[in-house]
N, C-alpha and C positions, 0 to 999 in steps of 0.2 A: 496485340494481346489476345486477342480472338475472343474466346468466352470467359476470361477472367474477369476478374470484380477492377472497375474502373470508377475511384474514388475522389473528390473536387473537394477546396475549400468551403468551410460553412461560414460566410464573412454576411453580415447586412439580413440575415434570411435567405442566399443566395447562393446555390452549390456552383462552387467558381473555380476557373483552373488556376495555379500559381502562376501569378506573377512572372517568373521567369520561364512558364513552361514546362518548369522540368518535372518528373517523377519518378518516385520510387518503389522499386517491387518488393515484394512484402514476397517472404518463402517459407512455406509451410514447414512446419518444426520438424512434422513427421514421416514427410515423405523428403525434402528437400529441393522442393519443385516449385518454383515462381508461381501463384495463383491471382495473385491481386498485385494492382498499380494504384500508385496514391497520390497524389497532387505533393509535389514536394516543397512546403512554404517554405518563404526565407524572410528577408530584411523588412524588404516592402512591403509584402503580405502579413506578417505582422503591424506594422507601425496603421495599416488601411484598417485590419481588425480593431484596433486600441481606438482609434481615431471614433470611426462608426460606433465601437461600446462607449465611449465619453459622447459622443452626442444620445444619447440612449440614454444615459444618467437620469436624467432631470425628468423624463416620463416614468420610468420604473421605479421610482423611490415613489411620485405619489399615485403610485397603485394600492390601492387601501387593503387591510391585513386582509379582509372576507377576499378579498379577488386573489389578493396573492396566494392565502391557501386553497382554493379551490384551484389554481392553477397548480399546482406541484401536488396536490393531488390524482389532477388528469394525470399529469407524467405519470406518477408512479403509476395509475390504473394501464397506462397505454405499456408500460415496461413491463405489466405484467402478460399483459394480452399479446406480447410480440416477447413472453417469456422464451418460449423453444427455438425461434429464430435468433435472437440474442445469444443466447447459451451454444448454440451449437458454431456461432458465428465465434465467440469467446474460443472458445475449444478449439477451435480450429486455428486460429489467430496465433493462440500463445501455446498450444501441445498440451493442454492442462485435459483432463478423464471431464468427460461432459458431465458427468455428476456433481463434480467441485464447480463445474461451468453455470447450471443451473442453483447451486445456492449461490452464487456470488450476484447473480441475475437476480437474485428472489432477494438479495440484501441490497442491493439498490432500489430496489423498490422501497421495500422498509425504509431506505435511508430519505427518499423523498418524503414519504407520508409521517415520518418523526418531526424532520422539519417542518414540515405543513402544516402540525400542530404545536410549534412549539411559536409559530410566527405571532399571535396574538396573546400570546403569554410571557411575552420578553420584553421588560418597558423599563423604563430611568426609576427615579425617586423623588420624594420630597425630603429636603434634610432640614433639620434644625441648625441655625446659623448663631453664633450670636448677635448680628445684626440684626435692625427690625425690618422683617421683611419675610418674604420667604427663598428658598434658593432650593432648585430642580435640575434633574440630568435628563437629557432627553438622548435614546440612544440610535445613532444616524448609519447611516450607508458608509463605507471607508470610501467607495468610490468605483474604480475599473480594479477588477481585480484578476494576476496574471497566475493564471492555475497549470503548475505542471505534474503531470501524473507518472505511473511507473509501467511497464509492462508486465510487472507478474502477476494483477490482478484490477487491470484497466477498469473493466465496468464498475467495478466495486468501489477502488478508491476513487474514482473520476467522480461517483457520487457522492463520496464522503467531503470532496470540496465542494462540488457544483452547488449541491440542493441547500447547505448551509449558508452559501455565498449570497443567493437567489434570494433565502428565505429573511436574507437581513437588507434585503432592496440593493443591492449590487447588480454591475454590469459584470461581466465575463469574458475574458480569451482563456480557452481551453486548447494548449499544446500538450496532445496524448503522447506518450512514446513512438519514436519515429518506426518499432518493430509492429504494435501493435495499436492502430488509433482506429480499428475497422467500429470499433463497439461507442466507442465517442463521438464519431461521425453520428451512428443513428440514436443514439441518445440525443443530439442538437436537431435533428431532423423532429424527433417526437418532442422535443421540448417547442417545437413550433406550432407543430399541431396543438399541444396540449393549451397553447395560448400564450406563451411567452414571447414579449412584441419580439419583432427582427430587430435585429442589433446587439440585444440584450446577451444571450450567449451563440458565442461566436469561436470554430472552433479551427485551429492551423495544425495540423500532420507538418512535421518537418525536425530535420535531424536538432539534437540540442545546442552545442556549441555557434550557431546560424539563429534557427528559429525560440530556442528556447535564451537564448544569449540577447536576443534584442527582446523579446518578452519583459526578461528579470531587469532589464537597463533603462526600458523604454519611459519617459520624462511624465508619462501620462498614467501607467501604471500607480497606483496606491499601495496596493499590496499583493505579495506572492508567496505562493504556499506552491512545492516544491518535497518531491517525494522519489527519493533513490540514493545513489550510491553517497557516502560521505564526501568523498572528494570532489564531486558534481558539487555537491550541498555547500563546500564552502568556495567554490566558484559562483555560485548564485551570490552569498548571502553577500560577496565584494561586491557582485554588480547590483543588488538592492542596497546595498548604503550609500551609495553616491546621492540618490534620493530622498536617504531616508525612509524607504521602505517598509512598512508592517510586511514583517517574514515570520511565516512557519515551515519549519524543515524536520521532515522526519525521514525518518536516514537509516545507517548500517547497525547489523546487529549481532555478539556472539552471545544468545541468552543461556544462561545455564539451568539445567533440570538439577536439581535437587534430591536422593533418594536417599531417606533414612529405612535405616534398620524396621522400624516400627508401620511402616507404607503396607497398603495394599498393595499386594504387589500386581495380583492379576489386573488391575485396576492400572498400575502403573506403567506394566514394561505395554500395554495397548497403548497407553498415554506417551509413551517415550516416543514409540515409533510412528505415530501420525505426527507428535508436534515437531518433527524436524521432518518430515515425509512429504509431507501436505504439500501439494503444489510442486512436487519432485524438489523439495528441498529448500523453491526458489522465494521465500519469503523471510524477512526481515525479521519476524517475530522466531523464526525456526530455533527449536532449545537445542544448538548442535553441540551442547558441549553437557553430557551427562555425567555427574555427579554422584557416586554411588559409594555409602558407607560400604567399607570394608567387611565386614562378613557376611554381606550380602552380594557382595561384588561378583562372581563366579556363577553364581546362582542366575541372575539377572542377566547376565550378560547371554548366560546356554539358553534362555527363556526365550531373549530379545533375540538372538541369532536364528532363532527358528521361527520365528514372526515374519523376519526380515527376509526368508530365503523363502517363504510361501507367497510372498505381496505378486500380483498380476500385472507384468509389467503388459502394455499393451497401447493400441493406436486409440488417438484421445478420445473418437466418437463410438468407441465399443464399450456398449453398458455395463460390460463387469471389467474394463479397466480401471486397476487402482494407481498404480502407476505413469503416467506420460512421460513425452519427451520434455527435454530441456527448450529451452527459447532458441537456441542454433546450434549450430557446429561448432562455431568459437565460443560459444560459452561452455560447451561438455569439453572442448579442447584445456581450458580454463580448469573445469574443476578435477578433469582427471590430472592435469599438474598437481594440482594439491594433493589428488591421493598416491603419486608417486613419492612427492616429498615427504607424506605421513613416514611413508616406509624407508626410507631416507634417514629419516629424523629418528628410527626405531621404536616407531609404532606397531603393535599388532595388529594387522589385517585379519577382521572374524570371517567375514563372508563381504561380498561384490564388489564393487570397482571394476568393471568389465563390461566391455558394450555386448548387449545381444546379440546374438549369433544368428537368427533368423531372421530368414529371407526378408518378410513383412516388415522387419523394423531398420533392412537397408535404405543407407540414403539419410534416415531420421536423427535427432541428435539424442536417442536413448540408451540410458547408462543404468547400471543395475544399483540399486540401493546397496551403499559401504557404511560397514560398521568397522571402526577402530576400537581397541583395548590398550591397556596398557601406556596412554598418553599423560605424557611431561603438561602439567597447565605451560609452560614457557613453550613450547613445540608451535611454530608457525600454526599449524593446524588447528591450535586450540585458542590462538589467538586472531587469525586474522580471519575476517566471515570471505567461507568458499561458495555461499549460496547454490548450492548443489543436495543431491540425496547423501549429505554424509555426516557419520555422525562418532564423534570422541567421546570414549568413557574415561574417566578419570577417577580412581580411587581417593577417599577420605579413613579422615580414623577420627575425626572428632567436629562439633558444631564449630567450633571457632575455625577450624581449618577449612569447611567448606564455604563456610562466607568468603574467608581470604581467598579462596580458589575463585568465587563468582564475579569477585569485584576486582579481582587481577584482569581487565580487560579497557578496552579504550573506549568500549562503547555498556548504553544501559537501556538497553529498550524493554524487555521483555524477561518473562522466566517462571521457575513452577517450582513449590516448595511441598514434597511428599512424606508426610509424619502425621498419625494419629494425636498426637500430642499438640495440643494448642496451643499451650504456651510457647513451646519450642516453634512452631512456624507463625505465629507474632514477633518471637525475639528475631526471629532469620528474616523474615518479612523485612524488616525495621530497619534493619542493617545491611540488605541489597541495596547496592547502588543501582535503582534501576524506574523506569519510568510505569510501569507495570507489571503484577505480577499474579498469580494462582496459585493457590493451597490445593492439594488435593484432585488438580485439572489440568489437562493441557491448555483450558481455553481460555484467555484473558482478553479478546475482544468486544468489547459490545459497543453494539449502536448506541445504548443510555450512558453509558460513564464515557469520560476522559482515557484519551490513549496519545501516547508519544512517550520518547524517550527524553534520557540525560545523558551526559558527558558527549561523547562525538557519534551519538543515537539522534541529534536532533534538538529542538528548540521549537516552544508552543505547542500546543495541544488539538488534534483533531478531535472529531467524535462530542455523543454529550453533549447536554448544554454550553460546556466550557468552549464549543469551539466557537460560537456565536460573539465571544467576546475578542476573536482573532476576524470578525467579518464587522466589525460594528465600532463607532468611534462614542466616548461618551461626551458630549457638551452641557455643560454646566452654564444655567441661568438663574439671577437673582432676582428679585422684585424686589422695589423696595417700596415699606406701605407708606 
């Protein structure tokens, strides 16, 4: 591999090669060129990780709360100080514009130092019994817990599990996506440094169906949280019941944008076209199915089409790209299916769907931001998620009609409700089936509140203090006087 990036197991404290030897090369998004080899875990290399995190147990839980916050404080301090190297490592990884690359790097940090404070502020109760006596919850460690992440925004969600998991005295096996685990490798390298004993988090590269498949099965495992495709999500959640497993799975998403008559609009159609744009498409939150009252529809859509034909499509470590590549070749293989089938289906193509034409972006898997019109809510396109730069407008004539449009879907993760009128976006609020949503914004993530989805979006709640009660078991004790 000569000067490429040559990546090991992080099992015990110890960067170790797999078990069987093998490895796998990791291909840059944007150029299509082999850059890095990665330790490729499998069976054993798992069940050696699991083994080593359950011996680790019994030391890390009685880490007392001052040591435990000051330790996931160092992390987040050391994630920021190895911010540019991170971020550009990100970028490069997954084909994302280093800009996206460095806040998602600046949100893992945050995501440590939330946690770090929330560790001495999260405790049981005393209840009143009708017996005489008294009776208390004490809230405990679930155990080993088997954490699988996504590739289209590693560093970020890897810490939306890791530091909550940690910060409720748990052990850890971290299996990143077998595309991109280059950012999970050194987040476990700095979680050592920052003082987290060896053993404690422990991390396996390795493809899902192999390494993620003994993970979610494995007898020693307590609980797994589980972040991607739906149809992966309910092949975990068989192989966590045999267990009985504490599962969280957050999963696939068609969210719908909402636009009334009454919206800012300059306000909105910039809001339309990042919340399905962001990360060339490839996130789970993306609003790919917009929603637009009918005498506004024509208007919005000439606004949006010329947004969408100015975006900078470009190679991911150039400062003024806004656009990246896709994660490969079969995945743009993948979504330009779908926008073949738009047209197919008699969709109107506004503008892109068409791989760049220049030189610089041969070889990469970059595809131009597509806008659809004129789409049937029934039209494959508007119902199954393409996770791509593509985005369906869909006309309304009336409020009851676009909720039926929102909730005509399989999945409920996300969405954005655009009306000056309050009452109107409480009444539509109320009536998404949906796990999270925004008035007025693209943005319905935060670190502080609760995020996940419903219906086939997913089960349990990341983020927030809420997600503290998916890393923590509560045991109830009585005295009696």
């Amino acid at each position: 591999m000569g000067s490429h990036l040559q990546e090991l197991l992080l099992i015990g404290g110890d960067l170790v090669p797999a078990a069987s030897g093998l490895q796998a090369d990791l291909v840059d998004p944007a150029t299509g060129e082999i850059w890095a080899a990665v330790a490729a875990g499998g069976v054993e290399d798992i069940d050696r990780a699991v083994q080593v995190a359950d011996q680790a147990r019994a030391s890390w839980r009685k880490v007392n709360s001052h040591d435990r916050t000051r330790i996931l404080l160092n992390l987040a301090n050391l994630i920021r100080a190895q911010g540019e190297a991170l971020a550009q490592l990100e970028s490069r990884n997954v084909g994302k514009p280093i800009r996206e690359a460095r806040e998602e790097v600046g949100l893992a940090a945050d995501c440590f130092e939330y946690y770090a404070g929330a560790i001495n502020k999260i405790g049981g109760q005393t209840i009143p019994v009708a017996a005489a006596g008294i009776s208390m919850t004490l809230r405990e460690p679930v155990g080993v817990c088997g954490l699988i992440a996504p590739w289209n925004f590693p560093i970020a969600i890897t810490a939306w599990k890791v530091a909550p998991a940690l910060a409720m005295g748990n052990t850890i096996v971290l299996k990143p996506a077998s595309q991109t685990p280059l950012t999970a490798l050194r987040l476990g390298e700095l979680a050592l440094q920052a003082g987290v004993p060896a053993g404690v988090f422990n991390v396996i590269p390795g493809v899902g169906n192999v390494a993620g498949a003994a993970l979610a099965s494995h007898p020693l495992v307590r609980k797994v949280s589980f972040t991607g495709s739906t149809e992966i999500g309910s092949a975990v959640m068989k192989l966590a019941a045999e267990d009985i497993k504490r599962i969280t799975l957050e999963l696939g998403g068609k969210s719908a944008n909402l636009v009334f008559v009454d919206a800012d609009l300059d306000k909105a159609v910039l809001k339309a076209l990042w919340s399905v744009l962001g990360n060339a498409g490839q996130d789970c939150c993306a609003r790919s199915r917009l929603l637009l009252e009918r005498p506004l529809y024509e208007e919005f859509l000439y606004r949006l089409s010329h947004e969408f034909k100015k975006l900078k499509i470009g190679l991911p470590l150039q400062e003024e790209t806004e656009i990246g590549a896709l994660i490969s070749l079969a995945h743009r293989d993948r979504v330009q299916h779908y926008i073949e089938l738009g047209k197919q289906e008699g969709a109107t193509l506004v503008c892109g769907g068409m791989i760049p034409s220049q030189d610089e972006f041969r070889g990469g898997a970059f595809l131009q931001p597509t806008l659809f019109a004129d789409v049937d809510p029934n039209m494959k396109i508007a119902q199954e998620e393409i996770f791509g730069p593509v985005l369906c407008a869909i006309p309304f004539d009336t409020e009851e009609e676009a909720i039926a449009i929102a909730n005509q879907s399989l999945y409920g993760l996300s969405g954005s409700i655009w009306t000056r009128d309050m009452g109107r976006a409480l009444r539509v609020a109320r009536a998404i089936e949906t796990g999270v949503l925004s008035i007025n914004t693209g943005h319905s993530v935060h670190l502080e509140a609760p995020f996940g989805g419903v219906k086939r979006s997913g089960l349990g709640r990341e983020l927030g203090l809420a997600v503290l009660d998916h890393y923590s078991e509560l045991k109830s004790i009585f005295i009696a006087e």
